[in-house]
Steps between C-alpha positions, in 0.01 A plus 500: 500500500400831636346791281552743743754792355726640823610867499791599773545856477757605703591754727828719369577689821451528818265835471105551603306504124566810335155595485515483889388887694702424763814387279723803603465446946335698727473854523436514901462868490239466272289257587502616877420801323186308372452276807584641796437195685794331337777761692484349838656137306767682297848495652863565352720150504853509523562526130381878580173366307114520564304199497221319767584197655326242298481257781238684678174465294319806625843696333374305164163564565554889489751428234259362256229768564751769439632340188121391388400876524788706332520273199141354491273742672353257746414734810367241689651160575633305817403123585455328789699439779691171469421447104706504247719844374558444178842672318334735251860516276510158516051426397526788250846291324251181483212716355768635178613195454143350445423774287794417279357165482216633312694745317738211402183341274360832421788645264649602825242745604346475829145444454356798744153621633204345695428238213839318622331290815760343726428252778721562818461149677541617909448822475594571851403749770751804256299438149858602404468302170234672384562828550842502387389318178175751467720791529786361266307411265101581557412122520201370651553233808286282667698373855417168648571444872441197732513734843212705585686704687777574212204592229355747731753678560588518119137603436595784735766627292290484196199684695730818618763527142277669239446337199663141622135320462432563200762254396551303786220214639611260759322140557530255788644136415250357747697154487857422611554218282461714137688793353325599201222307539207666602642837431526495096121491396407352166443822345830628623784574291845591645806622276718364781491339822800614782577361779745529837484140647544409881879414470533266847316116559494551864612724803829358538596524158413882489645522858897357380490756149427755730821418704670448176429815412587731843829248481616610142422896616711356840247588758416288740178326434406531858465870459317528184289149541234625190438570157552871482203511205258325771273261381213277612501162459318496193731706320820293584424156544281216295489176537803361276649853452545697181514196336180284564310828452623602175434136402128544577476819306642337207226223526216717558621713152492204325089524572511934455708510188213590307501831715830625507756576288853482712502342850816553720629534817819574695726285616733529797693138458690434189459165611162486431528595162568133310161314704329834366619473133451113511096563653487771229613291185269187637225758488545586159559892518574558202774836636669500812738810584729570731610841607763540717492767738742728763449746720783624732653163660180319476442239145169365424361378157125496368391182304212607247273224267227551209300216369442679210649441162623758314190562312343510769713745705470748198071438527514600866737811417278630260190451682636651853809728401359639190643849614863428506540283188724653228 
């Protein structure tokens, strides 16, 4: 019989998190305003509103800069051509909801400040994570990344945002086949570990939810045949999906536990979510929660998992978060 205690903590409404900056829309005049490189994008629809046409990823690209410097201060930050554009409204909802996780075993206060170290697992070529969870909250973040490439160009961001590396150190997963492993040193000790999995097994698959998706909008998939976030192949598509990945992370925690206090990571397919539980429970954590999560029309979840008992979840809090206990 499992001694694993589940937590589903729902999502009321269909609202970003109400700690979310960007909560209330856009303010176009503003952020052109800010970034004037944003104006050329910005068009009126036929509701008589503003907006940028969100299939076109350079529009998101100067999108997220805009937004990332009027409510973050980030002056410089772009990626590369043909990477992944991440939705800040949507990474900063994911980064509140992981800090209510904390907050949830903390008296419900938010543990904040650079002794909080979180583990974003694929960084990616935006370092989005990080910064948004930096700024939010002052964590410190180490960023692991598989693609050369994709780390560089974080580093960049880093190198040309003041203040960014103090908190922020990146490391190369030098082997395709691990996740955590050979990133978390034995001296390392993480508060959390995050992640944003590749979502797709193959191509095709990724190819047929893209046509899915340009079908439910109605427009022809022939005219808008890609992801309008980009993406290289490493950020969409693993061998098994979503699934066979999150599977491996869960066995290589069972090895880390010592070294973290809450895994998680976000999960696109509901489906997914019993095999996860049932790997989870098999592995003994001894907490698994499930927050559910929604952000305009799209609905995600993030699974989380301790190993540690309750004694010993009160040990780590008092040893790492010794500033926000009541």
């Amino acid at each position: 019989m499992s001694k694993s205690k589940f937590i589903v903590i729902p999502k009321e409404n269909a609202e970003a998190h109400p700690r979310n900056r960007m909560l209330s829309g856009y303010d176009f005049g503003v952020l052109i305003s800010k970034y004037p490189d944003l104006k050329p994008f910005v068009f009126t629809n036929k509701f008589g509103t503003e907006t940028v046409d969100f299939a076109d990823a350079k529009a998101v690209r100067a999108l997220n800069a805009a937004l990332l410097l009027q409510n973050y201060g980030i002056e410089k930050w772009d990626i590369l051509e043909g990477y992944l554009v991440p939705p800040v409204p949507g990474r900063a909802d994911h980064i509140h909801h992981l800090a209510d996780l904390m907050a949830a075993v903390n008296k419900d206060v938010v543990p904040i400040g650079r002794t909080v170290r979180v583990l974003d697992l694929g960084v990616g070529s935006s370092c989005i994570y990080p910064i948004l969870g930096n700024k939010e909250y002052g964590w410190s973040f180490v960023g692991s990344e598989i693609d050369i490439t994709a780390l560089e160009s974080a580093q960049h961001i880093l190198d040309h945002n003041k203040g960014l590396k103090e908190f922020i150190q990146l490391r190369l997963q030098p082997s395709s086949g691990d996740i955590m492993k050979g990133i978390i040193r034995e001296d390392d000790d993480f508060d959390l570990v995050m992640c944003n999995p590749p979502f797709h097994s193959s191509f095709e698959e990724m190819q047929e939810a893209v046509e899915r998706k340009w079908n439910n909008l109605r427009i022809k998939p022939l005219e808008k045949p890609y992801l309008n976030f980009g993406g290289q192949s490493t950020e969409l598509i693993s061998r098994g999906g979503e699934l066979a990945f999150v599977l491996r992370m869960i066995e290589e925690s069972i090895v880390l536990q010592k070294n973290c206090y809450w895994f998680s990571s976000l999960i696109s397919k509901e489906a997914n979510l019993q095999p996860l539980y049932n790997a989870l429970s098999k592995a003994e954590a001894t907490e698994i929660r499930t927050i559910q999560m929604v952000h305009g029309q799209k609905r995600s979840r993030i699974v989380a998992w301790t190993f540690l008992t309750e004694y010993g979840q009160r040990a780590w809090r008092e040893r790492h978060w010794w500033t926000t206990l009541l």
